[in-house]
N, C-alpha and C positions, 0 to 999 in steps of 0.2 A: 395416596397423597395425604397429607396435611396429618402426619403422624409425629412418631418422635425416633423413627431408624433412624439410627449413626454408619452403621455397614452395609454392605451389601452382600448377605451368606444365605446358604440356603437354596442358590438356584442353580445347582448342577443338575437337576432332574428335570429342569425347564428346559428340555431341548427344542421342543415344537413352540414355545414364547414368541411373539410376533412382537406384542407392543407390551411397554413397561412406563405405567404413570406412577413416578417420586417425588414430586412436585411439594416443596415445604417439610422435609423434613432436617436432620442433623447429618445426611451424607457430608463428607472430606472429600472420599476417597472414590473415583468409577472404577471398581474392578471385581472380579469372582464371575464375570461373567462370560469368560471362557467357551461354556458348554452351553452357551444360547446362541449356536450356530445359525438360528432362524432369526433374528431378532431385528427385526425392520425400522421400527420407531425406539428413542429412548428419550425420556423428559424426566430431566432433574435438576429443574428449573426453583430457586428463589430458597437453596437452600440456608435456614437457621443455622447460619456460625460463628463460632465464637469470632469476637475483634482481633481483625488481623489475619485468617483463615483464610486460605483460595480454596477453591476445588481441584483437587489433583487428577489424572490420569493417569491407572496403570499402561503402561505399554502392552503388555500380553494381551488385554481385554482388548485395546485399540487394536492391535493388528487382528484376532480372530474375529470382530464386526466388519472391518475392512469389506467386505465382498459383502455383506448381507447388510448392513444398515443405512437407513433412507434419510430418517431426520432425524435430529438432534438437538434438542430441547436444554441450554444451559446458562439461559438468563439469568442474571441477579445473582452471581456466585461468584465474585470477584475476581475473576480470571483475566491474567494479566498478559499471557499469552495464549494461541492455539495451534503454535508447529506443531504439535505433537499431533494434530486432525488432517494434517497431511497424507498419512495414509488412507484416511477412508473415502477409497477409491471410486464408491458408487454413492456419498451422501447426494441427496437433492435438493435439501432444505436445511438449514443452519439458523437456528435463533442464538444468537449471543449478544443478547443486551443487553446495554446496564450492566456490566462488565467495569475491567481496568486496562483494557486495550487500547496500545498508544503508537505501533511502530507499521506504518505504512511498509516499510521493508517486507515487515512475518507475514502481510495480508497476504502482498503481490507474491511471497511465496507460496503461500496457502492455497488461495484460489487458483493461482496457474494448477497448481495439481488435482484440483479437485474440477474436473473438466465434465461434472453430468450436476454440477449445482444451480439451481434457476430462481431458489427464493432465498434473501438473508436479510436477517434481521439483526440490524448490529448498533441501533441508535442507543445514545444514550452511553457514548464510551467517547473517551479522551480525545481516540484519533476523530472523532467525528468534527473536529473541531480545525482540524487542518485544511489550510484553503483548499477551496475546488474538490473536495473529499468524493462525493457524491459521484462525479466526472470520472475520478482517478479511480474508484470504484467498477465503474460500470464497463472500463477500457479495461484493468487487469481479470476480471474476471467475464472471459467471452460468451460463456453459457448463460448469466443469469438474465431472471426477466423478470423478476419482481426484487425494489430492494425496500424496505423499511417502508411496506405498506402499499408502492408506488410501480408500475405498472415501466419497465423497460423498454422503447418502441424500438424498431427498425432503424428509423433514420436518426433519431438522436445516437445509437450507439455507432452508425456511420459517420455523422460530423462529427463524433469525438475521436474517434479512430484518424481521422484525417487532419482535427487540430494537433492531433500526436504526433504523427509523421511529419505535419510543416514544422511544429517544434524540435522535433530531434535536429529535423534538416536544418533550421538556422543555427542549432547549439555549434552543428559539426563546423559552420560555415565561418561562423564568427571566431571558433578557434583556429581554421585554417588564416582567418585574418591577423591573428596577432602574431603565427608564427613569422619570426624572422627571416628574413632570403639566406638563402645557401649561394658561397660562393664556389669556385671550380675545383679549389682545393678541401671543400667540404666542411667549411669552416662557416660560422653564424658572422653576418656584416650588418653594418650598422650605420645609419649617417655620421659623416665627421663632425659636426656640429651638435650632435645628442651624446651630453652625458648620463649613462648608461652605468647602473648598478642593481647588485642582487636585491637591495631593501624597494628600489622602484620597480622591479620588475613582479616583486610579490605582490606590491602593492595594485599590478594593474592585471593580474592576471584575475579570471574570473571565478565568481564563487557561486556553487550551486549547490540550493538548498535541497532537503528532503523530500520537499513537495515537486522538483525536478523544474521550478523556476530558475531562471538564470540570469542572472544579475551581473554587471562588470562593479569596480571598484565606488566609481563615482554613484551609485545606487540605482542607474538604469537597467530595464531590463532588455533583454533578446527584440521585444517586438518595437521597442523603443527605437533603437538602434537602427531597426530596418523600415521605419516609417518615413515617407517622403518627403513628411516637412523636415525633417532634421537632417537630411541631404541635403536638401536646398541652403539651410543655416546653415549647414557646414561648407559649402562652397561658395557660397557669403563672403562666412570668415575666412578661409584662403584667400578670396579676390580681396579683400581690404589687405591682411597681411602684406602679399605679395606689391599690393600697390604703395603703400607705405615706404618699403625697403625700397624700390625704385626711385621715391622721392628722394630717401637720405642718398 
């Protein structure tokens, strides 16, 4: 550590290599590491690079760690993705902090695959800053139990799994509500009285964000909607409606 390598050459005769500290120097590039079949830990963490520099990944080096490496040490190297750490099928520990990680998407595919990972360290990156991160974390990846410091229990990873399923359930619910009725001849019907067009119907159909909140047009969202007092106002406003027209 705290050198001035730029490469990584020299270690094809490192076949029995267990653990490898690089920690601070001029690494780009993870690769040539082929014939470290044995290779359990790798840190190369907080390398000096020039402005504008990520840290790359060979593929070849990735896939022959795949089976044999445990942690993975690549904090403070700019790395703006980690698909490519999907293959390593038995990591158990992941540090990537202080990064340029921003797509909740690449996470939830990452960790779905990486199904023996229990600690990650990932504070200190863009996506960390998306609502409920921490939540949406701890539900796509089922194995871990430490994240950024912080100790994963039992039952919190149960009520978050359960606030999951009630939300999916009302996503499903509220779009079977705005679906229109089918008539006999299989045709979309509509009140006589409701002018109906494509620019209003864009308008009220719903939009959901990355974070997998769901919001309708008017900026409410899913739990909004199925709250009791707003039943209540809403059949309020029917009985006054309906009372009205009666008068005229």
């Amino acid at each position: 550590q705290n050198n001035l390598i730029t490469k990584l050459d020299g270690l094809h005769r490192c076949c029995a290599l267990s653990k490898l500290y690089l920690g601070f120097n001029k690494i780009i590039v993870i690769e040539n590491l082929e014939k470290c079949t044995n290779l359990k830990e790798l840190h190369v963490e907080n390398q000096r690079l020039p402005t504008g520099e990520k840290m790359l990944f060979d593929p070849r080096t990735l896939m022959c760690l795949s089976q044999t490496l445990l942690v993975l040490n690549i904090g403070g190297n700019g790395v703006d993705s980690i698909n490519e750490l999907s293959c390593l099928k038995s990591l158990t520990q992941l540090f990537c902090k202080d990064n340029k990680l921003s797509s909740m998407k690449e996470l939830s595919r990452v960790f779905g695959a990486l199904s023996s990972l229990w600690k990650l360290e990932i504070e200190g990156n863009p996506v960390c800053c998306k609502p409920k991160f921490r939540d949406r974390i701890i539900v796509m990846a089922e194995s871990l139990a430490m994240l950024d410091g912080k100790e994963i229990t039992d039952t919190s990873r149960k009520f978050l799994q359960n606030w999951r399923n009630m939300r999916d359930m009302r996503k499903r619910q509220s779009h079977q509500d705005i679906l229109p009725p089918i008539n006999s001849s299989g045709e979309e019907t509509r009140p006589n009285n409701t002018n109906f067009s494509l620019d209003n119907q864009e308008e009220e159909e719903e939009e959901v964000g990355e974070e997998g909140e769901t919001t309708t047009a008017n900026g409410a969202n899913n739990s909004d909607l199925f709250a009791p007092q707003n039943s209540i106002m809403w059949a309020n406003g029917n009985n006054r409606n309906h009372s009205i027209q009666r008068i005229r």
